[in-house]
BAMI-476528 format. One record per residue (C-alpha): residue in one letter; x, y negated, z negated. Coordinates in nm, 3 decimals. Each point is the difference from the previous one (the first is absolute). Layout:
BEGIN
(node "A" (X Y Z)),
...
//
This chain:
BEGIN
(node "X" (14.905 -13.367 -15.195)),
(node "X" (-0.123 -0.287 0.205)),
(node "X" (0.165 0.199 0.342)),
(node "X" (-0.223 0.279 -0.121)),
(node "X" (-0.288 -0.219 -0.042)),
(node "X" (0.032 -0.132 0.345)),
(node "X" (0.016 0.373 0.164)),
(node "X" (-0.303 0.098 -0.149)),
(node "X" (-0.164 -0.295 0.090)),
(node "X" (0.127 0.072 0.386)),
(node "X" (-0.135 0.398 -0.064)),
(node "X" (-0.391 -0.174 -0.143)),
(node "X" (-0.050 -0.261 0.279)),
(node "X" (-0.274 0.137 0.143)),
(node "X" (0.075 -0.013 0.357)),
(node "X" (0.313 0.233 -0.081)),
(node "X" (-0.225 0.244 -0.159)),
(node "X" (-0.240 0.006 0.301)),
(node "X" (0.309 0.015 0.237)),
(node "X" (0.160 0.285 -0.258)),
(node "X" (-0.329 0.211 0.023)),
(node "X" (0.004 0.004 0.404)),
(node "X" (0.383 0.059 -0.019)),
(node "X" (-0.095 0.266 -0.283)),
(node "X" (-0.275 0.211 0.261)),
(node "X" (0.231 -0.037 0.272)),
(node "X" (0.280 0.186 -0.179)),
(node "X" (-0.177 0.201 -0.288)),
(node "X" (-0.361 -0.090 0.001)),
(node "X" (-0.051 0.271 0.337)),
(node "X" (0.098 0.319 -0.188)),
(node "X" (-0.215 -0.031 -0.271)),
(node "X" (-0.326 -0.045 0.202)),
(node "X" (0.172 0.256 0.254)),
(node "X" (0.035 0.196 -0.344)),
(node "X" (-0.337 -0.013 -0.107)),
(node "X" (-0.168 0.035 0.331)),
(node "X" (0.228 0.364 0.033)),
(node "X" (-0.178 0.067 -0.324)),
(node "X" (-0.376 -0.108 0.107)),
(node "X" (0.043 0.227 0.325)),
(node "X" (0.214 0.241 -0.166)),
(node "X" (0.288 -0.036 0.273)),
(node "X" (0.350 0.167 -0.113)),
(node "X" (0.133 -0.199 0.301)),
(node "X" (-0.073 -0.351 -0.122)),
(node "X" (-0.022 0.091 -0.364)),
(node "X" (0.349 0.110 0.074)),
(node "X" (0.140 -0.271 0.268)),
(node "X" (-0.095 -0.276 -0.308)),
(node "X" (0.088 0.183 -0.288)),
(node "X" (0.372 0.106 0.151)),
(node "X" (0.011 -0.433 0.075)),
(node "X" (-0.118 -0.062 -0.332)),
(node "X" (0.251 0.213 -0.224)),
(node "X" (0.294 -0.136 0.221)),
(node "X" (-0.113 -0.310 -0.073)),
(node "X" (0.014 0.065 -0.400)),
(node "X" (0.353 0.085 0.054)),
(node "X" (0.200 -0.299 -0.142)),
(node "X" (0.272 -0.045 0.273)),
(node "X" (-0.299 -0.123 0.255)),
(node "X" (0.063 -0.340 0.139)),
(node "X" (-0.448 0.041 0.050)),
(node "X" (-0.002 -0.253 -0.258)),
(node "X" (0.249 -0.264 0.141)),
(node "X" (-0.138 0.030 0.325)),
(node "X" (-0.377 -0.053 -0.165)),
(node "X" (0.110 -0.358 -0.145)),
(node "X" (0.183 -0.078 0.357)),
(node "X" (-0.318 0.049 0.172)),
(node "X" (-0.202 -0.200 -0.297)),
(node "X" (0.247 -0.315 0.083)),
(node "X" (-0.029 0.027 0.399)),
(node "X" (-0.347 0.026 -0.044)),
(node "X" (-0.026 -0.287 -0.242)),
(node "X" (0.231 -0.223 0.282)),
(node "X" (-0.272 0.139 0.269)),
(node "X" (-0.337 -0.094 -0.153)),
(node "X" (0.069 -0.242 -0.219)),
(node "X" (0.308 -0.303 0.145)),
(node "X" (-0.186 -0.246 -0.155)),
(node "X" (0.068 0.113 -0.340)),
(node "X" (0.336 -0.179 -0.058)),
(node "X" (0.000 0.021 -0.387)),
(node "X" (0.009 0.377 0.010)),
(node "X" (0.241 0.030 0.318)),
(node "X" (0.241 -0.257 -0.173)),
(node "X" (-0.028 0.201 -0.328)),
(node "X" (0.118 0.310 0.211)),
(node "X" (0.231 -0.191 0.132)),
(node "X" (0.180 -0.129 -0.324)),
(node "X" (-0.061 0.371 -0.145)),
(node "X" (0.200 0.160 0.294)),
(node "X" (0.298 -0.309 -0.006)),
(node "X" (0.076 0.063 -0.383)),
(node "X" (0.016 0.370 0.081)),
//
């Protein structure tokens, strides 16, 4: 319970959750506005490029979601160094894993 507790206090700090969204569009976030500007122009080809990306992505043997937390935490290191609660959280997280 409490090693729960402390996980989903790692996923709410809100500098994860800004670093999670830009790790998000970077792997995910692209297809769906690809997806919806193929719809606004009425393009097959990028209605088509982004909705092929986005059903292999529903597929549950995709690492798209480990890689999406690996870029959150790099990106977390990058921009914020100073922020040695959450880094030393990660860090006790990944030891008892």
């Amino acid at each position: 319970m409490i090693r729960l507790r402390r996980i989903l206090a790692f996923l709410a700090n809100p500098r994860f959750l800004l670093c999670f969204g830009i790790a998000w569009m970077l792997t995910n976030g692209w297809a769906y506005v690809l997806l919806a500007l193929g719809m606004l122009l009425r393009s097959p080809f990028l209605s088509g490029i982004a909705g092929s990306y986005l059903a292999l992505l529903w597929l549950p043997f995709t690492p798209e979601k480990i890689f999406t937390v690996l870029i959150a935490v790099r990106l977390l290191k990058r921009f914020f160094p100073e922020d040695r609660k959450t880094l030393q959280e990660l860090l006790d997280l990944t030891v008892k894993a």
